[in-house]
N, C-alpha and C positions, 0 to 999 in steps of 0.2 A: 470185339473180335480182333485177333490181331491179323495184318495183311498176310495174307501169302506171298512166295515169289512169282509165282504161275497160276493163274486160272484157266482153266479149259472149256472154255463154253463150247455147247452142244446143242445147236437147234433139234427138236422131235418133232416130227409130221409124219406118221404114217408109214413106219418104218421097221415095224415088229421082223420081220423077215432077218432084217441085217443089223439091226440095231445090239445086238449080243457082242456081235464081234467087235461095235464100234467101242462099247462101255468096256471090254473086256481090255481091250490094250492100252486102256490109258488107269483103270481101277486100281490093277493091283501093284502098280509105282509105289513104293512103300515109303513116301517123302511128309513130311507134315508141314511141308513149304506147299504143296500142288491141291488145288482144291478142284471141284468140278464142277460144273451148273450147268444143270440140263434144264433146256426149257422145254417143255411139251407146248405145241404152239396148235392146240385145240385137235388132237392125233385121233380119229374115230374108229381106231382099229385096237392092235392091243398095246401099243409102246407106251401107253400110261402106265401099265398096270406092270410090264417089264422093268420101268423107269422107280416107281413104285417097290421092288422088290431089290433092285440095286441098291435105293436108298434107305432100304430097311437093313442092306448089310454091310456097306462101307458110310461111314461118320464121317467122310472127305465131299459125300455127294451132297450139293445144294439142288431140291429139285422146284424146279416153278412151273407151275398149270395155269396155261394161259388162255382164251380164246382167241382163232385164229387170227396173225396179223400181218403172217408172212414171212418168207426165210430174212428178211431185213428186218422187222420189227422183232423175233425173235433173237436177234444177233443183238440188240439193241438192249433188250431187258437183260440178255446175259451181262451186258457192257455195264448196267445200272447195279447190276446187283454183283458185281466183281470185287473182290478184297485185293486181287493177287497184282505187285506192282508189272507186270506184265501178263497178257491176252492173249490166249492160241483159240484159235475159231477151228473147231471140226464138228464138220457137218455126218449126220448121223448113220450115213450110208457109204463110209468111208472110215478107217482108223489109221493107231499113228504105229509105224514098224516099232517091233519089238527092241526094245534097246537104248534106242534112241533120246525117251525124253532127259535119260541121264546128263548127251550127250547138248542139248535144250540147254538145262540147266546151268550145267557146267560153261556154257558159253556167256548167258546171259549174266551171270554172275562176275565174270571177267571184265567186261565193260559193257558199264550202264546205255545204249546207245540210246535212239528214238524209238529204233525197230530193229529187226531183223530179217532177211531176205532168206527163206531155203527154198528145197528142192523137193520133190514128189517123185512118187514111184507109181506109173499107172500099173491098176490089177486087174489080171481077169480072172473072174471067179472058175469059170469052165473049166481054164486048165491050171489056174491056181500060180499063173505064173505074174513076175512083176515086171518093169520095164521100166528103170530110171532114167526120167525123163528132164525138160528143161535143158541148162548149158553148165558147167565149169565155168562159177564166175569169178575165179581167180585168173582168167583168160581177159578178163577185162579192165586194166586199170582203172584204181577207184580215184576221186578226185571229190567229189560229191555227188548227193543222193541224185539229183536234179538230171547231170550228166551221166551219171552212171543209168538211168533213164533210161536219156537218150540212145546210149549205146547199146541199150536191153533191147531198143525198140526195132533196132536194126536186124535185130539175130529172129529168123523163125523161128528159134527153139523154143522161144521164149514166149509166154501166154500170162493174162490175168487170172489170178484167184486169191480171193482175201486170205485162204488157211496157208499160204506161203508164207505170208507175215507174222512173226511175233513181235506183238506191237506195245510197248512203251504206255500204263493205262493215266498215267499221266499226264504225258502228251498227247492222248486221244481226246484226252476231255478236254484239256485247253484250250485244242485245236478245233475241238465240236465236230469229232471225224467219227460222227455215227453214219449209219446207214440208211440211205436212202430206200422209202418205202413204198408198196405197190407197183415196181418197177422189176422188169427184166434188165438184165446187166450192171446191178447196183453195185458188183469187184468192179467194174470197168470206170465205175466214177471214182468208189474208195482208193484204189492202189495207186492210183495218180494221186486221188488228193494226199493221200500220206508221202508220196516221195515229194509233190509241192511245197508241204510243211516245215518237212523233216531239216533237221542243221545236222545230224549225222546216223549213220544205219551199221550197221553188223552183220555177220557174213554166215549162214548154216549150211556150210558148203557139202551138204550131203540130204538122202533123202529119208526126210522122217517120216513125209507123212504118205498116204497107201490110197489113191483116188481110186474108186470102184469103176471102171469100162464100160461094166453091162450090165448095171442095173435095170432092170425094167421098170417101168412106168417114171423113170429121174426124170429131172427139168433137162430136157436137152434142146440143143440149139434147132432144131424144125421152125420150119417157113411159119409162121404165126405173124402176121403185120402188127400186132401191137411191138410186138421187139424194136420192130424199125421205128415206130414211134417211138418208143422209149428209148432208143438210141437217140435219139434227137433232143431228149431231157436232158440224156448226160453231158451230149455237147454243149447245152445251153446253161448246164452247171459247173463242165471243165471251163468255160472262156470268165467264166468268174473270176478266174483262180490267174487271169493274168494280169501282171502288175509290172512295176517297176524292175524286178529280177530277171536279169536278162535270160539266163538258163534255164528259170523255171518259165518265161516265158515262152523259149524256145520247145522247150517239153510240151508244153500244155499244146502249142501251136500244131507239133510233131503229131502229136495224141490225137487233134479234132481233126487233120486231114485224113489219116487212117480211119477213124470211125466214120465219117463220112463218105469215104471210098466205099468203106463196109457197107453201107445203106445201097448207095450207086450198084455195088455187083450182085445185090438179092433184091433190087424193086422187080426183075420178071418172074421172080415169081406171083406177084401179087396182079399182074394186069389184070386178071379178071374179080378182082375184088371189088365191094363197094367203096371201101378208103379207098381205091388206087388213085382216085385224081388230088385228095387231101393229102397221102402224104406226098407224092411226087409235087404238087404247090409249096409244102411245107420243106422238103428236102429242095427245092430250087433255092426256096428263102437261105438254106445253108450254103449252095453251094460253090460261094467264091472261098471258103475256109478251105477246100480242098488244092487251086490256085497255089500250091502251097510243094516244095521237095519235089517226092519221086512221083506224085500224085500232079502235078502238072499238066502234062500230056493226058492223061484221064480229063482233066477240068475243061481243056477245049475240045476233047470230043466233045462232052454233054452236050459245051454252048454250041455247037454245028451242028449235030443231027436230035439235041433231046435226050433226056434222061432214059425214056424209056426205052431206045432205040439204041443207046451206051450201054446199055445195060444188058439187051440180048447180042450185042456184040463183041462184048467185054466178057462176056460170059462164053463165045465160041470162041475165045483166044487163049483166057488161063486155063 
């Protein structure tokens, strides 16, 4: 088979509802560069059978039926079974705006970078309205991927999700930048490791892709203490990634005092749980990494009144 220029993988879990809309805006792209691979990742509803009937009408869809292994390990089989020399991840309760992959295309084709950075439009289905979101990052001088980071990290606008990147399938594999599995917040490991890796990036300064608002029953961010655990993996997988490189160390350093503030300002939710003394032990063991920028003055409250006590305090201030 010859490569494609673009693959689009599509994780499938349970998603018959919205899943029409999501195959619908990327199907009928009339390119014979753009392939598609849907993974069903063990769906017990109908999106097999939808998935199934897509694939019995367009010859551009590869579809894989897997048992369940998670929105990571499904990302992962897409990555294994990809032709296309670049990867767009959309996830299946979510599609890309109309127009757009032309404009994909035509950039990627321009120059070969490592990746690609765009932009997002959040939707609400209710009133059908969109809401382009993120920053104008032509507001930010580029210098490298590493500093431009940094200076991402600085703007609230700006948030982690893997389908912002079109990423180089290339330099995914060299770099072994799969996705980590069985974890909550496994963008929040990948998009740092990709800007750590990366020697140069590309710019989709506009928004392709259409993140759904209000889906019901979606993975959303609710108080669940394994999160905060598994925030605690990522950091222990971000400080990996520090070396010799001053700016990528400075990023990586940037990165775990933020995630770890993150943990500090949602432990009250948890005091009455039974982890609450495991991970508050476990999030002590992190938390001179915070010591760290504007997170500073957070680090010696902890160490003066206690984590748990920063935490419902930190919480009546922001």
């Amino acid at each position: 088979m010859n490569n494609k220029l673009l693959s689009i993988v599509i994780p499938v879990y349970n998603v018959e509802k919205y899943l029409a809309t999501c195959l619908d805006s990327v199907v009928g792209y009339n390119d014979d560069n753009v392939e598609i691979i849907i993974v069903n990742d063990g769906s017990t509803d109908n999106s097999l059978n939808l998935c199934q009937k897509y694939k019995s009408n367009y010859d551009k869809i590869i579809l894989i039926d897997q048992a369940n292994q998670g929105l990571s390990g499904a990302r992962n089989t897409g990555i294994m079974n990809a032709t296309g020399d670049y990867i767009l991840f959309l996830d299946s309760d979510d599609f890309i705006r109309e127009g757009t992959l032309d404009s994909i295309i035509n950039d990627i084709n321009k120059n070969r970078r490592d990746f690609y950075l765009g932009r997002a439009y959040q939707y609400y289905a209710e009133s059908k309205t969109t809401n382009l979101c993120q920053l104008d990052y032509t507001t930010i001088p580029y210098s490298s991927p590493c500093q431009f980071f940094l200076d991402l990290h600085k703007k609230t606008e700006f948030w982690f999700a893997a389908w912002l990147l079109v990423i180089n399938r290339k330099f995914l594999l060299e770099n072994n930048l799969f996705f980590k599995t069985d974890i909550y917040h496994e963008d929040e490991l990948w998009v740092p490791s990709v800007f750590a890796k990366a020697q140069s990036m590309g710019f989709l300064n506009y928004g392709f892709y259409c993140y759904r608002m209000d889906r019901e029953g979606s993975i959303v961010a609710s108080p669940k203490i394994k999160r905060e655990f598994d925030k605690l993996i990522v950091v222990d997988e971000l400080s990996k990634l520090i070396g010799n490189d001053k700016t990528s160390t400075l990023m990586i350093k940037d990165r775990l005092s933020s995630l770890v503030f993150g943990i500090v300002i949602s432990l009250w939710h948890f005091t009455d749980n039974p982890d609450f003394t495991k991970l508050e032990k476990e999030l002590s063991a992190h938390l001179s990494l915070m010591n760290y920028g504007k997170y500073k003055a957070f680090y010696f409250l902890c160490k003066m009144i206690g984590l748990k006590y920063a935490s419902i305090l930190i919480k009546k201030v922001l």
